[in-house]
N, CA and C of each residue as an Amber inpcrd file, in Angstrom:
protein
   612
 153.1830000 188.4050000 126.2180000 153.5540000 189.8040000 125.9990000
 154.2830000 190.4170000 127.1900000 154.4480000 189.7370000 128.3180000
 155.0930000 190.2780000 129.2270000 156.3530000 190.4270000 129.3600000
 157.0910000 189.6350000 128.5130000 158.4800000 190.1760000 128.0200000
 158.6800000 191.3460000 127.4410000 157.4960000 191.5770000 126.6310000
 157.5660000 192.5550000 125.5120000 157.7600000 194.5310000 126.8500000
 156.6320000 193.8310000 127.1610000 156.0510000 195.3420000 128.5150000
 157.3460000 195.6680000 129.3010000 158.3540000 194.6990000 129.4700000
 159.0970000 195.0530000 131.0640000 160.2340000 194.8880000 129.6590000
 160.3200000 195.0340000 128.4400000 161.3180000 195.6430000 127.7740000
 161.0110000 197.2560000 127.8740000 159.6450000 197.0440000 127.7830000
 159.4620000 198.9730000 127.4410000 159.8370000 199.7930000 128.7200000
 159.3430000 199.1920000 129.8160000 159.2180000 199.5930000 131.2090000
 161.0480000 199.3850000 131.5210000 161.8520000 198.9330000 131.0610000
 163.1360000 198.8670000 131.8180000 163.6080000 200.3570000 130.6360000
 163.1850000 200.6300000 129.5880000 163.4550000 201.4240000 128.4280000
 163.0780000 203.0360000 129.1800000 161.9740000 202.8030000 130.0340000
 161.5570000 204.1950000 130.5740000 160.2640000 204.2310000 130.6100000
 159.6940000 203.4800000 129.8350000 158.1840000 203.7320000 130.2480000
 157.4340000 203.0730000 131.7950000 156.9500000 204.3420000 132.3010000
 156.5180000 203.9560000 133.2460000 154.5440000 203.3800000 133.1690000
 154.2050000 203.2610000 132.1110000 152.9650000 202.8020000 131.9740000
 153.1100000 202.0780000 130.4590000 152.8000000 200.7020000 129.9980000
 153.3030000 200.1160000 129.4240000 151.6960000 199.3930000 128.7290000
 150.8300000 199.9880000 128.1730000 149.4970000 199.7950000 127.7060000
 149.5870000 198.6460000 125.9810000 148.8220000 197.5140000 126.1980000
 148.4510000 196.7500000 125.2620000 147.0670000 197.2260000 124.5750000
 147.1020000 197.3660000 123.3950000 145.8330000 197.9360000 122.5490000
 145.6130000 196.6970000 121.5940000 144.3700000 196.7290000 121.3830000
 144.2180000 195.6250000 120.4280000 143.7170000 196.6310000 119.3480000
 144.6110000 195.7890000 118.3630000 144.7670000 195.7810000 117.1730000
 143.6110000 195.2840000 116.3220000 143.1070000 194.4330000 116.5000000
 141.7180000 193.9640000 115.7150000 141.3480000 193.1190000 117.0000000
 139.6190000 193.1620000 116.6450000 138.9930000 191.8270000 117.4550000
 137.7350000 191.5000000 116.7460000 137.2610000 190.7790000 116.4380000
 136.1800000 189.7100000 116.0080000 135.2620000 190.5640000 116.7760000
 134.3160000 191.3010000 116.1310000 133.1290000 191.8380000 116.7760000
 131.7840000 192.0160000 115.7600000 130.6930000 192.4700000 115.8140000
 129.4640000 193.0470000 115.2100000 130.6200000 194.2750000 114.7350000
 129.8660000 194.5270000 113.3240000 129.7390000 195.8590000 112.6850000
 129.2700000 196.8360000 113.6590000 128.1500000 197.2770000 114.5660000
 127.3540000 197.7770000 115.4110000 128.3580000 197.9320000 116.7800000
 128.9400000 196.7880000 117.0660000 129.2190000 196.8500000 118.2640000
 130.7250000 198.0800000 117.3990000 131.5090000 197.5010000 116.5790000
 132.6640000 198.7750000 116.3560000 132.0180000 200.1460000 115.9570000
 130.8240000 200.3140000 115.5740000 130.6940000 201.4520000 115.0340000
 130.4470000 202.6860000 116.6370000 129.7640000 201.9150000 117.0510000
 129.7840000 202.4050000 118.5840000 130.9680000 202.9080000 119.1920000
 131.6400000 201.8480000 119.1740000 132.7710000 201.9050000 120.1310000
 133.3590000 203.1920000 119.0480000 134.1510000 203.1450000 118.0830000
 134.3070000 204.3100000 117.0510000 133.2000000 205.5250000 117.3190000
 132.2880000 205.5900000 117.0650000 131.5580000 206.4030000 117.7070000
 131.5860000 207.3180000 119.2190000 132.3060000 206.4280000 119.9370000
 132.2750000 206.4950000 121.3340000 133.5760000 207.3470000 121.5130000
 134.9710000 206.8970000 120.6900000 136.3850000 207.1360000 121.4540000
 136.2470000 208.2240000 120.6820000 135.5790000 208.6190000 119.4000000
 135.8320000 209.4910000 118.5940000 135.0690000 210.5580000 119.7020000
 133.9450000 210.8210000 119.7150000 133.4820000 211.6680000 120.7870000
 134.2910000 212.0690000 122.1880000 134.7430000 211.2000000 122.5260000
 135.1950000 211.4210000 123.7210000 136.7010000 212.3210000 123.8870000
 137.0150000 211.5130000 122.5050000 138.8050000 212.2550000 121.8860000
 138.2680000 213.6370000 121.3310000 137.4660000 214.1750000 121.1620000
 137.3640000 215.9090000 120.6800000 136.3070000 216.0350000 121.2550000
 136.1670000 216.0350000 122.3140000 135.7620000 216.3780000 123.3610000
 135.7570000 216.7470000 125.0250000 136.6470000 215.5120000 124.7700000
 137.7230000 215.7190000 126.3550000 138.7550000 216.2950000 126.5290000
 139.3060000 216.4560000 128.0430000 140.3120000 216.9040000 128.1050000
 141.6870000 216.4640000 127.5430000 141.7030000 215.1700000 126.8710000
 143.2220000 214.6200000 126.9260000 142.4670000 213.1750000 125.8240000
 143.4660000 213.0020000 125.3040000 143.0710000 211.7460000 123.9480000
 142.8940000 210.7330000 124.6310000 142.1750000 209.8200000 124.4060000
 142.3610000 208.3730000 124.7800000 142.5670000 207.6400000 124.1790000
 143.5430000 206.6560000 123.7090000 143.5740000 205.3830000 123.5410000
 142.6480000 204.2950000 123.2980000 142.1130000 204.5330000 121.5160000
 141.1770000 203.4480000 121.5240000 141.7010000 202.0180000 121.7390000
 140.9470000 200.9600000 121.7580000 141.6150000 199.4580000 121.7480000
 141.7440000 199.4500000 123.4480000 142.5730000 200.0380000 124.2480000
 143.2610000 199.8530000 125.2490000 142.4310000 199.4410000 126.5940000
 142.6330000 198.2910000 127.2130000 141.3580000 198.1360000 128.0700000
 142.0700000 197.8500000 129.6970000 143.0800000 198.7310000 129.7130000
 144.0110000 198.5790000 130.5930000 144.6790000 197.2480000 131.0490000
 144.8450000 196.4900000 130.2440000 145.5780000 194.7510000 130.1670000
 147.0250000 195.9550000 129.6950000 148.2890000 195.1730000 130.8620000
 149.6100000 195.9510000 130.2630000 150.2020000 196.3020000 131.8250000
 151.3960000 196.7650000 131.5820000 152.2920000 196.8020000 133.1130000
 152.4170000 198.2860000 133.4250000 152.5760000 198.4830000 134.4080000
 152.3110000 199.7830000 135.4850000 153.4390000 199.4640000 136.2600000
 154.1760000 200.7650000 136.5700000 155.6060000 201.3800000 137.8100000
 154.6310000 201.3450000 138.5080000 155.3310000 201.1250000 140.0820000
 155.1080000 201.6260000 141.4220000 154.5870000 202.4660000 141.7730000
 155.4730000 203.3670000 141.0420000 154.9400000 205.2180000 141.2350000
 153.4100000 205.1020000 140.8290000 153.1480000 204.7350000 139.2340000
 151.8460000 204.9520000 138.3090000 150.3320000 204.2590000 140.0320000
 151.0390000 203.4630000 140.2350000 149.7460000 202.2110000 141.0560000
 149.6810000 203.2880000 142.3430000 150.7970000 204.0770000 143.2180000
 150.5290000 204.4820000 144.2500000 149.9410000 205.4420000 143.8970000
 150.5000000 206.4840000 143.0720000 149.9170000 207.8290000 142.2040000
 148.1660000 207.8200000 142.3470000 147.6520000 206.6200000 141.3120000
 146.5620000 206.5880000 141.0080000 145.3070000 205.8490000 142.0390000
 146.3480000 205.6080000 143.4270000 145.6950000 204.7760000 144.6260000
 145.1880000 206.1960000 145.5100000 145.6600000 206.8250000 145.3070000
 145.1710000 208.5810000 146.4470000 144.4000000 209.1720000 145.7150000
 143.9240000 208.5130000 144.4540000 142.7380000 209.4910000 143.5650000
 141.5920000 209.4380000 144.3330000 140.7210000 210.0600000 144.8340000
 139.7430000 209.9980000 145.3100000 138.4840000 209.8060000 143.9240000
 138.2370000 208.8610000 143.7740000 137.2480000 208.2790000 142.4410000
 136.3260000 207.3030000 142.9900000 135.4290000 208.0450000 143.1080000
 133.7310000 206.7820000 143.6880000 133.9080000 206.1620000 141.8850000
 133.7380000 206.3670000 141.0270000 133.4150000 205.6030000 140.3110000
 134.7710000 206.1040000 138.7320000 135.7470000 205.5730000 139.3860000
 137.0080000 205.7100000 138.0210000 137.2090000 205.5390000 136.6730000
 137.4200000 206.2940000 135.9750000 137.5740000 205.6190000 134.5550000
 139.1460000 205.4940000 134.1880000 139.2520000 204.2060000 134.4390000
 140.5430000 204.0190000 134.7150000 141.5970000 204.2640000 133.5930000
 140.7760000 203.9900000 132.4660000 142.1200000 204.2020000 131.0610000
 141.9950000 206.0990000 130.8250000 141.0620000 206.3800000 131.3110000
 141.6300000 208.1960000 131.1960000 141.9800000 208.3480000 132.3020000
 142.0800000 207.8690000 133.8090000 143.1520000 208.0250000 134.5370000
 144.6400000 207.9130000 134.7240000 145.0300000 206.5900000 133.5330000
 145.7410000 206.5030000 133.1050000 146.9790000 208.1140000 132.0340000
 145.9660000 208.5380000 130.9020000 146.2930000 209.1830000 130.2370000
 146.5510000 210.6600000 131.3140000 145.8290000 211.0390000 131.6590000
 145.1990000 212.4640000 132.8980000 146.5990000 212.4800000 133.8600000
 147.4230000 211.0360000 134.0610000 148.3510000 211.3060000 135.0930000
 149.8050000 211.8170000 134.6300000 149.8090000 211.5550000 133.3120000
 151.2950000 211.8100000 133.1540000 152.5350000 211.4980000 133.0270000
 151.8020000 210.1080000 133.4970000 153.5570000 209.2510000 133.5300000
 153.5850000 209.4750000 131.9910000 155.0240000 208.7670000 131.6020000
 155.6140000 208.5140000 130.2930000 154.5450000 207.2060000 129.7720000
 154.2730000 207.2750000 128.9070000 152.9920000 205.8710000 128.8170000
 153.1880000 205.7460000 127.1150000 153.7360000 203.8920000 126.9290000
 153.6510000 203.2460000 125.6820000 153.0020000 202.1760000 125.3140000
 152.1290000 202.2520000 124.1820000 151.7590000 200.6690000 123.8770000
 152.5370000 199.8470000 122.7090000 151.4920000 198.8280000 122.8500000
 151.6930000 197.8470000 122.0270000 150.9270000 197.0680000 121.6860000
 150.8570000 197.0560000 120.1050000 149.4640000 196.1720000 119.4560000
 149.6850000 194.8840000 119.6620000 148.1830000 194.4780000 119.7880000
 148.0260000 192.9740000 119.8950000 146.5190000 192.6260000 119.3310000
 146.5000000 191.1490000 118.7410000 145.2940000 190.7730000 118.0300000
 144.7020000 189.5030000 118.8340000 143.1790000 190.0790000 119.0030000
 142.6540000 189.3640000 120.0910000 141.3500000 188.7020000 118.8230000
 141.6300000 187.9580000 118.4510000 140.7440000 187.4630000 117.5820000
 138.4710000 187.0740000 117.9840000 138.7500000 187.1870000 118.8570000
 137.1410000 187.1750000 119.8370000 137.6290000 186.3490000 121.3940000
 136.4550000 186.5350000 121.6320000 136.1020000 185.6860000 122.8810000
 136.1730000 184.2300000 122.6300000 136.7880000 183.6320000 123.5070000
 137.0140000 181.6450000 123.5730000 136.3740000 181.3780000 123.6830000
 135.3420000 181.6050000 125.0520000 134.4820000 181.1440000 125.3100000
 133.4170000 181.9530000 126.1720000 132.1140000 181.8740000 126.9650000
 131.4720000 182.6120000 127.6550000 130.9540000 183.7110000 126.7320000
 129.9590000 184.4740000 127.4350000 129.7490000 185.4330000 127.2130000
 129.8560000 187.1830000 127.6850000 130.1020000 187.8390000 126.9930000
 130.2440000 189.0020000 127.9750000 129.1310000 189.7530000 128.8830000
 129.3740000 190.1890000 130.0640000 128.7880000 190.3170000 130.6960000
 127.5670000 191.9160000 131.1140000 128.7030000 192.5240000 130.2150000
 128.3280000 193.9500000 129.7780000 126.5810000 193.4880000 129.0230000
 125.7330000 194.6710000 129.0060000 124.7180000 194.9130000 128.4230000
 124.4870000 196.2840000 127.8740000 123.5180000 196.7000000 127.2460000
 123.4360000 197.7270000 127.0280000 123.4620000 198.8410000 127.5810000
 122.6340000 198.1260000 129.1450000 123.1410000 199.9020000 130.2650000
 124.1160000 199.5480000 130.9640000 124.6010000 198.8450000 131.0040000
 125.7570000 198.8900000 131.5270000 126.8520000 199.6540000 131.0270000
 126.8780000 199.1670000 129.6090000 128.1120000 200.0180000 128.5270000
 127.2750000 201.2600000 128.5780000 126.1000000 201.6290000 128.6980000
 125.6580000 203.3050000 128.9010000 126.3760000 204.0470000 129.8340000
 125.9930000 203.2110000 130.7570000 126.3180000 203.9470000 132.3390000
 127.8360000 203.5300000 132.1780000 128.8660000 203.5920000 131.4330000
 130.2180000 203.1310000 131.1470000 130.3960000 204.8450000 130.6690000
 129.5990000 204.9010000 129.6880000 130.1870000 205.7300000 128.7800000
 129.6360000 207.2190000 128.9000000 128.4980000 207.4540000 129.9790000
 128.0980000 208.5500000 131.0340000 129.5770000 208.6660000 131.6290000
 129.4230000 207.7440000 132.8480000 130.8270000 208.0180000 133.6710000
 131.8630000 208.2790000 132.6790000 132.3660000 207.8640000 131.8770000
 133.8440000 208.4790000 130.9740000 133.4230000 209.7690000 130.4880000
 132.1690000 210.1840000 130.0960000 132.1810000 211.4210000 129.2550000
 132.5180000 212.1230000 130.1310000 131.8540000 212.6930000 132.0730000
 131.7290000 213.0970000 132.5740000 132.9290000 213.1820000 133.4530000
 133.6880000 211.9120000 133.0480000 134.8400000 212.1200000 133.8590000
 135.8990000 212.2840000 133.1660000 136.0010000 212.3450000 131.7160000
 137.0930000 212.8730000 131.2210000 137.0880000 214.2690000 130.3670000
 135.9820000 214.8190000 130.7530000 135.3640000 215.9320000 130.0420000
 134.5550000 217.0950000 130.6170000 135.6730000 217.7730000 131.1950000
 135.4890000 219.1320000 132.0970000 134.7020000 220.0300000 131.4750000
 135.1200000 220.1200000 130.0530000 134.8280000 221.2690000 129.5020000
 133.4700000 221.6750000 129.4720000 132.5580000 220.0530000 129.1900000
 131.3450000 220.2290000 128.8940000 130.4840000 220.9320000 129.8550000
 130.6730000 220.8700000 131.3180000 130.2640000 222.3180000 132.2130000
 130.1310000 223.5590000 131.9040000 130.9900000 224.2940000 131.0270000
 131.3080000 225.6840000 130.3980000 130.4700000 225.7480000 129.0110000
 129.9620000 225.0080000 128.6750000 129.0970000 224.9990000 127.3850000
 128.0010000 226.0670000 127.3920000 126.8400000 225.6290000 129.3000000
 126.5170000 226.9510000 129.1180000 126.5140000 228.3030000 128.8790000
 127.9190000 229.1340000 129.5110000 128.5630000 229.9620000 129.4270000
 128.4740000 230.2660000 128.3340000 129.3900000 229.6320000 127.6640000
 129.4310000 229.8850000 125.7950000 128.4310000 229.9390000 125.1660000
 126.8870000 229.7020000 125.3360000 126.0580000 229.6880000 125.0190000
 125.4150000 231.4560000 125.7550000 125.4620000 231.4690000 127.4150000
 125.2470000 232.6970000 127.4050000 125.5700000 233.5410000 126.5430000
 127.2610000 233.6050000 126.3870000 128.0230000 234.5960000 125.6660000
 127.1600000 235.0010000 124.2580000 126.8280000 233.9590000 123.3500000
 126.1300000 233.7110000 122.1330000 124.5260000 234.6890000 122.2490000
 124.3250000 234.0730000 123.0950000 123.0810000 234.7960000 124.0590000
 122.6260000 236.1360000 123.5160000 123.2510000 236.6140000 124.0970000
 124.0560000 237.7730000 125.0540000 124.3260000 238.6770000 123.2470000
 125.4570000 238.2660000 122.7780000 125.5560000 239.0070000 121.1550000
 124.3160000 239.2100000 120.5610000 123.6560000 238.1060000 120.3880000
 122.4710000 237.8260000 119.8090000 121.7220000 239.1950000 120.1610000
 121.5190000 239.2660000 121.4330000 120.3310000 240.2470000 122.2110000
 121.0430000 241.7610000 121.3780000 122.5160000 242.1020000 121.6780000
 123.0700000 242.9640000 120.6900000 122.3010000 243.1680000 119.9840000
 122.5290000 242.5060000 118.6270000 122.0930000 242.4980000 117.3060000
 120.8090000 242.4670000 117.0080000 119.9790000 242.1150000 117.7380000
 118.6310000 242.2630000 117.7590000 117.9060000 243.0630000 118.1430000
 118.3200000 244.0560000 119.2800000 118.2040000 245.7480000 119.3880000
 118.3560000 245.9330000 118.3820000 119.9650000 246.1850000 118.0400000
 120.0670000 247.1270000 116.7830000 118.9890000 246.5720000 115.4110000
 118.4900000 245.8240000 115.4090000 117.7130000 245.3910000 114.1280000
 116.4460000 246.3580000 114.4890000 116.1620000 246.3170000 115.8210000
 114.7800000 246.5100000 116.2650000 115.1190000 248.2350000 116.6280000
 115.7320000 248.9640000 116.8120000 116.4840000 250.5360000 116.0410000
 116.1980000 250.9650000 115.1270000 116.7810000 250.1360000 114.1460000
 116.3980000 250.2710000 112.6690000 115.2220000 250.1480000 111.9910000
 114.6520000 248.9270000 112.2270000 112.9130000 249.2760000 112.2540000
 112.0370000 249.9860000 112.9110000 112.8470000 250.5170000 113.7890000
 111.9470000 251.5890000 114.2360000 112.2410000 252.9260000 113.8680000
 113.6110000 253.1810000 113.1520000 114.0290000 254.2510000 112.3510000
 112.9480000 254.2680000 110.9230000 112.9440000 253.2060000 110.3870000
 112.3520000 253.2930000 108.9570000 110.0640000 252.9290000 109.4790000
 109.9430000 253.4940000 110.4780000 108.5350000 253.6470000 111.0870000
 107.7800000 252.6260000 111.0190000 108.6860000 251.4360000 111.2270000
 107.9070000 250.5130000 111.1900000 107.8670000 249.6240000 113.1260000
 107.1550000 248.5860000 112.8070000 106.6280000 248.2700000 114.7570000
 108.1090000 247.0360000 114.7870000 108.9870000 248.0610000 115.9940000
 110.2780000 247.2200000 116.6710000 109.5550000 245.8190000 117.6080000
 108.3300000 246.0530000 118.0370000 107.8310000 245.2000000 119.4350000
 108.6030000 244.0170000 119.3260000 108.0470000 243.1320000 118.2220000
 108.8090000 241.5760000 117.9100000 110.0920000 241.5550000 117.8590000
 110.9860000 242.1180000 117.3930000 112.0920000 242.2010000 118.1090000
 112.8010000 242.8870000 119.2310000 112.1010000 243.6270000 119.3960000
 112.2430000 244.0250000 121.6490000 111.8010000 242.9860000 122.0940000
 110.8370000 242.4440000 122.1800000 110.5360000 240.9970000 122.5480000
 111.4870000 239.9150000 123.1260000 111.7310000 239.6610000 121.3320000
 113.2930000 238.9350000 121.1390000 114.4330000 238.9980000 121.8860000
 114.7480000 240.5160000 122.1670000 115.7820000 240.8780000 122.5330000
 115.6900000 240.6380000 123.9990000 114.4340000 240.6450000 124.7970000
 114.0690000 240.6200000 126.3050000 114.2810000 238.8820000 126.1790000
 113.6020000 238.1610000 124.9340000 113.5220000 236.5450000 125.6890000
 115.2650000 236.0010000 125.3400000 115.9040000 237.0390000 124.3100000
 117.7130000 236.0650000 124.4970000 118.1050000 236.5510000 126.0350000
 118.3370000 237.6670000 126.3880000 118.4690000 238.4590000 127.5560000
 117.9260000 237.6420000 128.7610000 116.9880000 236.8720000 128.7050000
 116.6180000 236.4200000 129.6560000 117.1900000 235.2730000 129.9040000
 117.4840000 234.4070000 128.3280000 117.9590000 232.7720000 128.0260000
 118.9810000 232.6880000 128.5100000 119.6060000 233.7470000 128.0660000
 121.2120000 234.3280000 127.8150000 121.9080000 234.3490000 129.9640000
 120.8390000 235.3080000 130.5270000 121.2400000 235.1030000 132.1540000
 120.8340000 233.9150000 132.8630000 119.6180000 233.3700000 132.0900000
 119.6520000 231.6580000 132.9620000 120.7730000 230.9630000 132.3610000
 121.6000000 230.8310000 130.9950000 122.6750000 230.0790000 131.0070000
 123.9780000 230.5410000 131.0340000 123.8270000 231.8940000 132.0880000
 125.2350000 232.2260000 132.5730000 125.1590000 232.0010000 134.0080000
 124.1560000 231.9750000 134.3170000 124.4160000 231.6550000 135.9800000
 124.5280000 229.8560000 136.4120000 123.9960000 228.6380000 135.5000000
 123.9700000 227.8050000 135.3400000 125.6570000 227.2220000 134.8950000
 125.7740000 228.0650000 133.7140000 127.3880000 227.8230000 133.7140000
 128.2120000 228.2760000 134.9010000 128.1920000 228.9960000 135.7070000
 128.9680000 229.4170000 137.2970000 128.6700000 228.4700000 138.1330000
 127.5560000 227.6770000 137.7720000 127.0240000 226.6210000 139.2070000
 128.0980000 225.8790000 138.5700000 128.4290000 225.5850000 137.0900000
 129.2100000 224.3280000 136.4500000 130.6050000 224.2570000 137.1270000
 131.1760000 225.7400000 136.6990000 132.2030000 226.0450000 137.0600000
 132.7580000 225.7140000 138.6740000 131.9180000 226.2080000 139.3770000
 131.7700000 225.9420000 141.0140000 132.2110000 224.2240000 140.8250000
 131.1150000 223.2940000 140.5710000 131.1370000 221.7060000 140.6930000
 132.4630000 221.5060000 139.9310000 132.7580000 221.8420000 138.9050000
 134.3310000 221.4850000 138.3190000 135.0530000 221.8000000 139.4470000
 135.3890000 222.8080000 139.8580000 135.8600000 223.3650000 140.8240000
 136.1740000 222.5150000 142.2430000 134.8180000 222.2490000 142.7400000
 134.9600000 221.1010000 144.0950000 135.1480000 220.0210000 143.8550000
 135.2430000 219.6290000 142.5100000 135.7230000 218.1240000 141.7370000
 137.2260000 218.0920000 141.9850000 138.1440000 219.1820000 141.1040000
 139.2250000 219.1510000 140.9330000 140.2220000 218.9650000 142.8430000
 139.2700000 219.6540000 143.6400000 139.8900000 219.9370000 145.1330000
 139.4550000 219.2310000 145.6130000 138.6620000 218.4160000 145.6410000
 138.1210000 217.1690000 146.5170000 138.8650000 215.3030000 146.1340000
 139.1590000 215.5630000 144.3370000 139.9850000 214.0080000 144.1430000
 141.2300000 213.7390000 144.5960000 141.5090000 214.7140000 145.0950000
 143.0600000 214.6160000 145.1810000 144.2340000 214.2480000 144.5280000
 143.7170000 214.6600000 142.9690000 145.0160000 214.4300000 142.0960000
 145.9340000 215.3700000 142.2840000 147.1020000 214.9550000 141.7360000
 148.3170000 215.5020000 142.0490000 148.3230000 216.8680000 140.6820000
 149.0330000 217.5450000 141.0680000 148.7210000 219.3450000 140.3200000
 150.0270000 218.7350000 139.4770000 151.0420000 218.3020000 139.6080000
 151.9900000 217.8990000 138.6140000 152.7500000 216.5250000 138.9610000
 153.7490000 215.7820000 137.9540000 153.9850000 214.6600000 138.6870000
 155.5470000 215.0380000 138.6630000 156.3830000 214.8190000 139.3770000
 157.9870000 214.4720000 139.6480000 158.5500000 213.9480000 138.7600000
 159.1940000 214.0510000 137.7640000 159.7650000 213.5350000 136.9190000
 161.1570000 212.9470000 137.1900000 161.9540000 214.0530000 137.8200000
 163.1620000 213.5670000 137.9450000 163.6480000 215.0120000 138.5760000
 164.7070000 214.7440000 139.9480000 165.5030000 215.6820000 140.5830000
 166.6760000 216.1500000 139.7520000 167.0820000 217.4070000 139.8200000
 168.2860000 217.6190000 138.9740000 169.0560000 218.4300000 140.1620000
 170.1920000 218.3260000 140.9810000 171.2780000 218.7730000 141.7240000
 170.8570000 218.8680000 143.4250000 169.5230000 217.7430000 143.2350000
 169.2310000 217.7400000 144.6240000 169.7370000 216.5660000 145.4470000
């Protein structure tokens, strides 16, 4: 296939990704993996590329680019996507393993798929927040319920209650979402990815 890659790569692509197309696996083991990219693709910041296990050719630029990332522990095919180059694949059918066995286990592919959620998926920090916010309405609407039962003379307590324990839920998961925000925050300024990439000079 390496003819195939440094056709694409002389064409313009500067990241040149092989996906497999089918492979000889367990029912279990694809439903997972499906399970896995599907989660991660409406959920993360940026799609990933199921199949793709970073086998495929890389520019200069893409290898130095992604060499100043500051990443204790990388997930390299959404580093891939996250950077920007121009990036194409190409299917290929890997019918199983020849020989050996794989080396992966169950926590291993866990602790695989921790690190990718966490590293391709900012958003999930702000969840609390959105949950304050929810909170927070809730406590609204639950006064006013507890108003109204106390307009028509009946006992508001259980919902004043209510309204004190969202109010309360509601400020432990807004200040929890700001700690999130903060750690996104010293994430984004501490890896040292690049804020945009160079595409091309025009009259310089």
């Amino acid at each position: 296939m390496i003819g195939e890659f440094i056709r694409r790569w002389k064409a313009g692509a500067e990241i040149v990704l092989a996906v497999r197309a089918f492979e000889k696996t367990s029912w279990l083991t694809r439903l997972i993996r499906a399970t896995g990219y599907g989660l991660l693709s409406r959920l993360g910041d940026y799609p990933l590329i199921p199949g793709a296990t970073g086998f495929g050719l890389y520019d200069r630029r893409v290898v130095d680019c992604l060499a100043e990332w500051v990443e204790p522990q990388p997930f390299f095919r959404g580093m891939l996507i996250e950077s920007g180059f121009r990036l194409e694949t190409v299917p290929y059918t890997r019918p199983g393993r020849a020989r050996g066995v794989s080396k992966n286990n169950f926590f291993t592919l866990a602790d695989f798929s921790i690190a990718a959620l966490a590293s391709s998926s900012r958003n999930w920090l702000r969840i609390p927040l959105y949950l304050s916010l929810l909170l927070f309405v809730g406590a609204g609407l639950t006064l006013a319920a507890a108003v109204l039962v106390a307009a028509m003379q009946a006992s508001p307590w259980p919902l004043v209650l209510a309204t004190f324990a969202e109010l309360a839920f509601g400020g432990l998961f807004f200040f929890l979402g700001l700690i999130g925000e903060q750690v996104r925050l010293i994430s984004e300024r501490t890896r040292n990815g690049p804020l945009v990439i160079e595409r091309e000079r025009v009259n310089f």
